[in-house]
C-alpha positions in Angstrom: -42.4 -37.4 10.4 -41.0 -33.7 12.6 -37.8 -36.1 12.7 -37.3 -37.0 9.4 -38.3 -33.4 8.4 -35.8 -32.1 10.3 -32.8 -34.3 8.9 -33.6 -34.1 5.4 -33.7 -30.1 6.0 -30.2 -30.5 8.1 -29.1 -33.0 4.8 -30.2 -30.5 2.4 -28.6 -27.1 4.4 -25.3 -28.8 5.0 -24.7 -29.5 1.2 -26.0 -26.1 0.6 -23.6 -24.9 2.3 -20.8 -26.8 1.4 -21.2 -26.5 -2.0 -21.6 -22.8 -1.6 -17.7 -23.1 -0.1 -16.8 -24.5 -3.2 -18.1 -21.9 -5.5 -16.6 -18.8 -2.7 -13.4 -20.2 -3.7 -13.8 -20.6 -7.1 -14.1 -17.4 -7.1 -11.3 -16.4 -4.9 -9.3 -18.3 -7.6 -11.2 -16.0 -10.4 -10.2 -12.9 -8.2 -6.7 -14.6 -7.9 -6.4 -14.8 -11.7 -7.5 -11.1 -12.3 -4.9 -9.8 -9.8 -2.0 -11.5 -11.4 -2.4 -9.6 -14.6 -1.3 -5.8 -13.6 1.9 -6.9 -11.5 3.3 -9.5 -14.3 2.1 -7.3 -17.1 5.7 -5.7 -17.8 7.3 -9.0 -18.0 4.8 -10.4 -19.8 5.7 -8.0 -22.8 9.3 -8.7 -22.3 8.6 -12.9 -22.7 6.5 -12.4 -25.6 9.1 -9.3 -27.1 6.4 -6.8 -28.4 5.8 -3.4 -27.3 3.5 -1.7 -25.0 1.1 -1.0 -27.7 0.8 -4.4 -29.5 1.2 -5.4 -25.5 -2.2 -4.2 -24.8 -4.0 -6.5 -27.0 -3.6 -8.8 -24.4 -5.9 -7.0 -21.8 -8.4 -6.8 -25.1 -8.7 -10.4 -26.2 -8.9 -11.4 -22.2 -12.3 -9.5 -21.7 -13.7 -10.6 -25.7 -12.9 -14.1 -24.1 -14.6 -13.0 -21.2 -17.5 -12.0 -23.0 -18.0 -15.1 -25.3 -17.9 -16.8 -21.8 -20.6 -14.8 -20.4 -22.6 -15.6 -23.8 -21.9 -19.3 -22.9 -22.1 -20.0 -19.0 -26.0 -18.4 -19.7 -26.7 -20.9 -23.0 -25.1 -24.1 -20.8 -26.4 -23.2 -17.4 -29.4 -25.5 -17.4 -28.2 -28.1 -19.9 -24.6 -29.4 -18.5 -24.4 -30.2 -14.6 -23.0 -27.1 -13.2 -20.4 -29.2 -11.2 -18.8 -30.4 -14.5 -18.5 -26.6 -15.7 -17.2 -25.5 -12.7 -14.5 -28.3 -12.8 -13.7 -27.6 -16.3 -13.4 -24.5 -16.2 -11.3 -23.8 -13.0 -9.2 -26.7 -13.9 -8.9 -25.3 -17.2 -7.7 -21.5 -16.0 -5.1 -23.7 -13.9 -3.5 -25.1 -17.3 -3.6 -22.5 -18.8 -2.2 -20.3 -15.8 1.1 -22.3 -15.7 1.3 -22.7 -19.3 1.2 -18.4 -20.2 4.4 -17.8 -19.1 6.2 -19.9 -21.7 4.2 -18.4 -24.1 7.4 -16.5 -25.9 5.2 -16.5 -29.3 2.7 -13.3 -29.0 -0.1 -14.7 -30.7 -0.2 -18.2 -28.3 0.5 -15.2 -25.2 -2.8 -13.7 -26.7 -5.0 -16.9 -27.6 -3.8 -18.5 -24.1 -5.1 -14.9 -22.4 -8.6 -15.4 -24.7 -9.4 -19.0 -23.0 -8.0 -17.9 -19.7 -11.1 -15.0 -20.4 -14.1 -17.4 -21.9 -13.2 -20.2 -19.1 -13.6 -17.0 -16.0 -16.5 -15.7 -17.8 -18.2 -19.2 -17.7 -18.1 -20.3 -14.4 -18.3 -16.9 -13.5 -21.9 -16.2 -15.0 -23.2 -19.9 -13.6 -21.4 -19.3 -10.1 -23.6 -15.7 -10.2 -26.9 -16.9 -10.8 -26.6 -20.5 -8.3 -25.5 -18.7 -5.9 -28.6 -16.0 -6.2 -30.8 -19.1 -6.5 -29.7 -21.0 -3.2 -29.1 -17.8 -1.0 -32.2 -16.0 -2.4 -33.2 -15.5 1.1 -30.0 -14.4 2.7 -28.4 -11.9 0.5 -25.0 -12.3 2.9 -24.1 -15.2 1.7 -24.3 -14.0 -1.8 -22.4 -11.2 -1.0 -19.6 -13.4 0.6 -19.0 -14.7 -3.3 -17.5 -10.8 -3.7 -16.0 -10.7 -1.0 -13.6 -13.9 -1.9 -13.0 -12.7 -5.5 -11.9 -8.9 -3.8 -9.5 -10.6 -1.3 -8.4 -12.9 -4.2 -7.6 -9.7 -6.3 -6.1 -7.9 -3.2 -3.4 -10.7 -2.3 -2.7 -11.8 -6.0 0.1 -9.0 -6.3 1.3 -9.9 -3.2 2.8 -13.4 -4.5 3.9 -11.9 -7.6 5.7 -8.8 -6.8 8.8 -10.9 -5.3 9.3 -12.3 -8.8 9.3 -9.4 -11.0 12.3 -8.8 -12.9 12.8 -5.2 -12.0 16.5 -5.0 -12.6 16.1 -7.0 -16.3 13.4 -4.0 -17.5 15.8 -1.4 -16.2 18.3 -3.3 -18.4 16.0 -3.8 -21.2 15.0 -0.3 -21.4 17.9 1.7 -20.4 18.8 2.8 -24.4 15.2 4.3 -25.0 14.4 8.1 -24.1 12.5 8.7 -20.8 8.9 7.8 -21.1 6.0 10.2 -21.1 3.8 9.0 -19.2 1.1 9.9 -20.7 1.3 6.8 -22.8 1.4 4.5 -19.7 -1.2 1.6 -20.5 -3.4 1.7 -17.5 -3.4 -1.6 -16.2 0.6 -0.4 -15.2 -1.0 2.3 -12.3 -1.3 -1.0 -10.2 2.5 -1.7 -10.5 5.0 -0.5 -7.8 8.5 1.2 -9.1 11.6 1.3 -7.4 12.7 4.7 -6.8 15.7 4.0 -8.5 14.2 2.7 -11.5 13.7 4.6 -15.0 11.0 3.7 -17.4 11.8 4.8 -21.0 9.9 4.7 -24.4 9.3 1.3 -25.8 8.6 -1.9 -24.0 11.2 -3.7 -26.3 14.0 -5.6 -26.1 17.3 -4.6 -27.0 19.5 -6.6 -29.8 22.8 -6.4 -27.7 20.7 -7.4 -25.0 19.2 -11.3 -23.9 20.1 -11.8 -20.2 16.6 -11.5 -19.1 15.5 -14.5 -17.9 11.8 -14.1 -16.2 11.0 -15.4 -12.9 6.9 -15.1 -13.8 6.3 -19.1 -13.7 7.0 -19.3 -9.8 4.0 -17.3 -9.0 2.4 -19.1 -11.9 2.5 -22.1 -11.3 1.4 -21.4 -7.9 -1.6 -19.8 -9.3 -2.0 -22.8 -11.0 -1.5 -25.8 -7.9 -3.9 -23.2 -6.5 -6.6 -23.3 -9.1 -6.3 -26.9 -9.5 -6.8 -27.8 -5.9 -10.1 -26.0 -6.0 -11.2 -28.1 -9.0 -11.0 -30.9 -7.6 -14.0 -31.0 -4.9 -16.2 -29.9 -8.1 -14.9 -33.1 -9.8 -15.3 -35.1 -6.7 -19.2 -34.0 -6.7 -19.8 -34.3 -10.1 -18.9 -38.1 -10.2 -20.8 -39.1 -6.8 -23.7 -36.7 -8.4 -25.4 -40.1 -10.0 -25.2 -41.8 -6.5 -27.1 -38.9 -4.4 -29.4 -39.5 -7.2 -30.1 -43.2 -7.3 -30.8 -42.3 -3.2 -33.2 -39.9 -3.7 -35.2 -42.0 -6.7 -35.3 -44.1 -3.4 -37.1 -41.7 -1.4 -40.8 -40.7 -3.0 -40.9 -37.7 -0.5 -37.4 -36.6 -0.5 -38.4 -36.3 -4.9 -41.8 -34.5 -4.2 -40.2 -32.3 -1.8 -37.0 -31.4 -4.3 -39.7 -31.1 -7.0 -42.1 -28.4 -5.6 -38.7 -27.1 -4.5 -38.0 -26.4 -8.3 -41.3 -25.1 -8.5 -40.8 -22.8 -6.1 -37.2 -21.4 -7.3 -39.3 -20.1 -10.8 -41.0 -17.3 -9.6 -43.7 -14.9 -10.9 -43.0 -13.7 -14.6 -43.2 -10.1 -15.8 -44.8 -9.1 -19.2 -42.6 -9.7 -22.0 -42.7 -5.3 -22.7 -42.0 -4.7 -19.4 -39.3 -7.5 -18.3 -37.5 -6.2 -21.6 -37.1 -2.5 -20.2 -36.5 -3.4 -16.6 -33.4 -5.8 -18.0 -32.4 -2.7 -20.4 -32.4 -0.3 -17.2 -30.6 -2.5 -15.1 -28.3 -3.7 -17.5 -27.1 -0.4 -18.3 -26.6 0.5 -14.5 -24.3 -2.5 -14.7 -22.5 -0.9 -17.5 -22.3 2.6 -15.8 -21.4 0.9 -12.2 -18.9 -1.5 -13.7 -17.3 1.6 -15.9 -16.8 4.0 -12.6 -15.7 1.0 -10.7 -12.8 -0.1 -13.1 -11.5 3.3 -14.4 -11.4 4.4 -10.7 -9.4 1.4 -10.3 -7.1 1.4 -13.0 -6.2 5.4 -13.2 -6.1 6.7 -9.5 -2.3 5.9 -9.3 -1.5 7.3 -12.6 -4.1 10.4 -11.1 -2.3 10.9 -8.3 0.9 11.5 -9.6 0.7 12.6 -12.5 -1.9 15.5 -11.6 -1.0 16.1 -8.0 2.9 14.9 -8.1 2.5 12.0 -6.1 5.6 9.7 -6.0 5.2 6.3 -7.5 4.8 4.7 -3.9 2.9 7.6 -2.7 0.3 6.7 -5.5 0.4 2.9 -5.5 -0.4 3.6 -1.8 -3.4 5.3 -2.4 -4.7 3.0 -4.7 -4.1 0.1 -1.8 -5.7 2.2 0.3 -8.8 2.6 -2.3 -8.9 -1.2 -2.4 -8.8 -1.7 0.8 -12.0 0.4 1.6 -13.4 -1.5 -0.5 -12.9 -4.9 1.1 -14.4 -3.1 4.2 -17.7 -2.1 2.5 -18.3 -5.6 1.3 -17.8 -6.8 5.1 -20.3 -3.7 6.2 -23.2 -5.1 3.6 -22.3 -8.7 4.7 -23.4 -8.1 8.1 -26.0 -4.8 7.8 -29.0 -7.3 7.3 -31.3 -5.0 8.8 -31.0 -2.6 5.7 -32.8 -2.9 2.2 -30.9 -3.8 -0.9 -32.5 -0.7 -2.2 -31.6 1.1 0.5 -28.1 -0.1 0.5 -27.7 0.8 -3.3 -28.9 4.2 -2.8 -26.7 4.9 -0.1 -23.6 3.8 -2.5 -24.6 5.2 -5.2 -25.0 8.8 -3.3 -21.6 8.4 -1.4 -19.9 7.3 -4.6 -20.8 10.4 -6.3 -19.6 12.9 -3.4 -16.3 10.9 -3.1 -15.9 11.5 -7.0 -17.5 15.1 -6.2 -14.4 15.4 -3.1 -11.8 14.3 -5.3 -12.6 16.6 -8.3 -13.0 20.0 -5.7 -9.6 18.9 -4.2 -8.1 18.3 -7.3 -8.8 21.7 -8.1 -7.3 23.3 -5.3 -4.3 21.0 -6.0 -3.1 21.3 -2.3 -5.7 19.3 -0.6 -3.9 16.5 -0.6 -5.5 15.1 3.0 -9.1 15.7 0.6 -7.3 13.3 -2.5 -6.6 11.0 0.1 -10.0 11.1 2.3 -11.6 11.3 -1.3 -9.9 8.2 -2.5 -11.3 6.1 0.3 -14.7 7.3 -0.3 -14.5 6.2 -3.6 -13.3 2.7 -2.9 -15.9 2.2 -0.1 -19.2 2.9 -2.3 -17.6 1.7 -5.7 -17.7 -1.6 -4.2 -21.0 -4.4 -4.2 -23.2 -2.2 -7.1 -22.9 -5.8 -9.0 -24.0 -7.7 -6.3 -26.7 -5.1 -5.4 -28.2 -5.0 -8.7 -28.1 -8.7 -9.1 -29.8 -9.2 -6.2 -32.6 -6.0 -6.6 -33.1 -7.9 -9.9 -33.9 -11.5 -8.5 -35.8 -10.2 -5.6 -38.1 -7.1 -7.2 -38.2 -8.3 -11.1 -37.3 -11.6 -12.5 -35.9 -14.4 -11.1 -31.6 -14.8 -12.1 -31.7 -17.7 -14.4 -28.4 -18.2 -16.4 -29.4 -15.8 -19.2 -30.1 -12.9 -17.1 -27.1 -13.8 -15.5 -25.0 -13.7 -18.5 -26.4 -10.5 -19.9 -25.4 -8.7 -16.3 -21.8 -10.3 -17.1 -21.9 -8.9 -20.4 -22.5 -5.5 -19.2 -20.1 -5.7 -16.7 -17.2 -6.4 -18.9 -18.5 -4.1 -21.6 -18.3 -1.5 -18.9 -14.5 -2.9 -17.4 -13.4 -2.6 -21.0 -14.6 0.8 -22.4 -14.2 2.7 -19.6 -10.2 2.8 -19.2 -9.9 3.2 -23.0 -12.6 6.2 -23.0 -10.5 7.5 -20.0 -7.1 6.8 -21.1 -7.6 9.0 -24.4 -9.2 11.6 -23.0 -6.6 11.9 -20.2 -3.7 11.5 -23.0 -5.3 14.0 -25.4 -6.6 16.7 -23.0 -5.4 16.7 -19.4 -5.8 14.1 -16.4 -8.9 16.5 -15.1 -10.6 14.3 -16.8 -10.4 11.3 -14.8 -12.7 13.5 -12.3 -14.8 14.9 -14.8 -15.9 11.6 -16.6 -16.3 9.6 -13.5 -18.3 12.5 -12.2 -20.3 12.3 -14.9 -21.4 9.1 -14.8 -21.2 9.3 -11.3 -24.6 11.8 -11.8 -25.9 9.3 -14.9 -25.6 6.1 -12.1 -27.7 8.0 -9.7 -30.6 9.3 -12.2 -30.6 5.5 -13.5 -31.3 4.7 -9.7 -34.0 6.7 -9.1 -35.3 5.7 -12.1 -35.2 2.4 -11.2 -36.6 2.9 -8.1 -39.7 4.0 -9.8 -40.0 1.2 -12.1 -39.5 -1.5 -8.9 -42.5 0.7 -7.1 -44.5 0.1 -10.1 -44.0 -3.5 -10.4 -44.3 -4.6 -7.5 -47.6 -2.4 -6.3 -48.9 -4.4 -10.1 -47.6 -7.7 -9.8 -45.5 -8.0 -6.7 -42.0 -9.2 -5.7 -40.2 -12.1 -8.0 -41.4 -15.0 -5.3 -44.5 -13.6 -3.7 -46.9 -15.0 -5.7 -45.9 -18.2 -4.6 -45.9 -18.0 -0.8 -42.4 -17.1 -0.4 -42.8 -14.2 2.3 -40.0 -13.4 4.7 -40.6 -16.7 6.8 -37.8 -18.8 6.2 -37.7 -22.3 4.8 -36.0 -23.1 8.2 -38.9 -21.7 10.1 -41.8 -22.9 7.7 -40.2 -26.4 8.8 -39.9 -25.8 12.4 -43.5 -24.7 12.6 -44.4 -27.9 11.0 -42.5 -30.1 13.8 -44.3 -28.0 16.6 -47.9 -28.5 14.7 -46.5 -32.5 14.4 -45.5 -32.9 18.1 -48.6 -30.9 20.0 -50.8 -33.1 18.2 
C-alpha cells in the first residue's frame, strides 16, 4: 500500500509539473505578444496608413479585448477543459500574430488587435487561477509564471528591432515639421532612435511617396511558429485527457483520492459582507499596483529626456535598465521562501514609494543624474510581483482563486494598464512632465495606505475564521510529507 502510495503521488507530481511547464510558456508567449507591440508600433501605422492619433486606437481596443477576455476565461473556467482553452487560445494569438501585419485596412488592424486582446485575456485569467490552485503550497512556482511572461516581454523587442523600417519612416515623414514631443503616444518611449533620425508631425504617409515596404511579418511570423509550437502540447493533452480518464475510472482509490482532493482545493468561505469588501480592497490595490507599474513603464524614457535631456539611447537605456531590475526581483521572491507574502508585499510596496520618492527629489535638483538612474532601478525592482503577491495573499488569507476572482484581479489589472498612461500622458502634455513623479508618487502613498489597510482586514479574518485552507487540515505539512509519514506508519507496522 506505502508503494503504491508513493507512485501514484510520483504519477500525480510529475504531470503537475509538466503541465505547469506548459502553462510557464504559455505565458512566455503572452509576454512575447505584449513586447512586440511598442517596437513595431511605428510601422504598424505606416501598413495600416492612419495617423498617430487614430493609431492609438489600436492600444485601446487590445486591452477592451483583453478585458472581455478576463470577463470570459472567469465564466468558462470550470465549464470547458482548461487544456482546450489554452489550445485555442494560444493557437488562436498565433493566427492572428502572422495575419496583423497584412492587415493594410485600419479597421481589420484594429478588430485583429481586439481578438489578439480577448484570446490573452482568456488563457491568461484561467492560467492565473490553475496555477494558484496546484502551487497553493509553493508560492515559487507560481511566481515562475511572471517570471516567463517578463523575460518574454524583455526579449520580444529584441527579434523585432532588426526589422524595423527606420530608413522608410525617415522617408515617410521627412515633409512634416519637427514633432513636439509632447504628443509622442507613450507606448513609443519603448522604441530606440537612430541618432540620425528626425521624427516630424504626423504619422502619415506621403502621396509622392510608396516605397515603403515593411519588413514586420519576419518577426511575426516567428511570433507566430513560436505561439503555435506551444499549443500544441495543450492539444496533445486535451485529446489523451479521456484516456487518463477511462484509467482512473479503473482505479476506485486513485477516484476517492482525486475526489477528496477536490474537496480539499475549496477552502473555507467568508461571509458574503465581508468576502465582498476584502475583493473590493484588493481589487483596487490591483488597480493602483498595475497603474504605477505600467505608467512607470511606458513614460520613464519619454521622462528622462524630455525633463532631464537625456538622449534617446541614453533614455531607452534607462528604461532597459528599469526592466531589467525587475526580472531580478522576480528571481529574489522566487527563491526568498523563508519570507511571508505579506511581508514581501510590504517591503515592495515601501521601496517602491522611496524609488518614486528618489526620482522626484532628483528630478528636482535636475543634476542628479546618478539619483534618476539609482532611482529608476529602484523603481523597477519593487514595481515588479504586486500581481502575483496579491493573488497569492488573496488565495492564502481570504478566499480561495476560483476563475471569477481570478478574472476580476485581471480586470483590475488592465483597468489600471489602461488608465494610467492616458491619465499621465495628459497631465504631462498639458502641465509639465513633473507630473510623471507627482502622480506615481501619489499613488505610490494611496498603494501603501491600501496595504496597511489590508493588513488589518487579513489580521481580522484570520484571528475570526482563519486562513483560506485551515479549516480543512491543510497546515504547513506538505502533501509530500503527509504521504511519507504514511509509508513510515505502513512499513514499522
Amino acid at each position: 500500500m506505502a508503494c503504491s502510495q508513493s507512485t501514484r503521488w510520483k504519477g500525480t507530481d510529475r504531470r503537475k509539473i509538466i503541465h505547469s511547464i506548459c502553462i510557464y510558456m504559455m505565458f512566455l508567449m503572452l509576454g512575447w505578444t505584449s513586447g512586440l507591440f511598442g517596437p513595431s508600433f511605428v510601422d504598424l501605422l505606416l501598413i495600416a496608413d492612419v495617423s498617430l492619433k487614430l493609431g492609438s486606437w489600436i492600444s485601446a481596443l487590445y486591452f477592451v479585448g483583453y478585458a472581455v477576455g478576463c470577463v470570459t476565461g472567469g465564466v468558462l473556467y470550470d465549464r470547458i477543459d482548461r487544456n482546450c482553452l489554452y489550445a485555442a487560445g494560444i493557437f488562436l494569438v498565433g493566427i492572428l500574430i502572422a495575419v496583423i501585419p497584412w492587415c493594410f485596412i485600419f479597421a481589420l488592424m484594429v478588430f485583429a488587435h481586439f481578438l489578439e486582446g480577448f484570446s490573452s485575456g482568456v488563457i491568461d485569467t484561467v492560467g492565473n487561477a490553475e496555477l494558484i490552485n496546484i502551487w497553493r503550497e509553493n508560492s515559487m512556482m507560481f511566481f515562475m509564471s511572471e517570471l516567463c511572461y517578463t523575460v518574454g516581454l524583455f526579449l520580444a523587442p529584441m527579434v523585432v528591432a532588426p526589422f524595423v523600417s527606420h530608413d522608410a519612416i525617415h522617408q515617410q515623414l521627412r515633409n512634416g515639421t519637427e514633432l513636439n514631443n509632447d504628443t509622442l503616444h507613450p507606448i513609443l518611449s519603448n522604441i530606440t532612435v537612430p541618432s540620425n533620425m528626425a521624427l516630424y508631425g504626423n504619422l502619415t504617409r506621403q502621396n509622392e511617396s510608396h516605397a515603403f515596404v515593411s519588413r514586420l511579418f519576419i518577426p511575426f511570423f516567428i511570433s507566430a511558429a513560436l505561439a503555435i509550437l506551444i499549443s500544441i502540447p495543450f492539444v496533445i493533452k486535451f485529446l489523451l485527457r479521456n484516456v487518463e480518464m477511462q484509467q482512473r475510472r479503473g482505479e476506485s482509490n486513485v477516484t476517492s483520492k482525486d475526489s477528496k482532493e477536490e474537496d480539499d482545493t475549496k477552502g473555507r468561505q467568508l461571509p458574503t459582507k465581508l468576502k465582498l469588501i476584502s475583493l473590493v480592497l484588493f481589487n483596487t490595490m490591483i488597480f493602483v499596483g498595475l497603474l504605477l507599474c505600467e505608467s512607470s513603464t511606458s513614460f520613464i524614457a519619454v521622462y528622462t529626456i524630455e525633463q532631464m535631456g537625456f538622449s534617446p539611447a541614453k533614455g531607452a537605456l534607462v528604461n532597459a535598465v528599469s526592466n531589467v531590475c525587475g526580472i531580478v526581483a522576480i528571481l529574489v521572491a522566487m527563491f526568498a521562501s523563508s519570507l511571508n507574502i505579506l511581508v514581501f508585499l510590504g517591503i515592495h510596496t515601501v521601496g517602491l514609494l522611496a524609488g518614486l520618492l528618489g526620482l522626484l527629489l532628483s528630478s528636482l535638483a535636475k543634476t542628479n543624474n546618478i539619483g534618476i538612474w539609482f532611482s529608476s532601478a529602484v523603481v523597477g525592482y519593487f514595481r515588479s510581483m504586486i500581481f502575483s503577491f496579491i493573488f497569492t495573499w488573496t488565495n492564502n488569507y481570504i478566499t480561495p482563486t476560483t476563475g471569477k476572482v481570478s478574472s476580476l484581479f485581471m480586470m483590475s489589472s488592465c483597468a489600471g494598464a489602461a488608465v494610467g498612461p492616458i491619465l499621465l500622458g495628459w497631465l504631462m502634455e498639458e502641465y509639465t512632465y513633473l507630473w510623471f513623479c507627482y502622480l506615481l508618487t501619489i499613488f505610490g502613498v494611496v498603494q501603501l495606505l491600501l496595504y496597511i489597510i489590508g493588513i488589518v482586514l487579513t489580521k481580522y479574518v484570520t484571528s475570526v475564521y482563519g486562513k483560506t485552507y485551515e479549516d480543512i487540515g491543510l497546515d504547513a505539512t506538505s502533501v509530500t510529507e503527509r504521504l511519507n509519514q504514511v509509508e513510515d506508519d505502513v512499513e514499522v507496522k
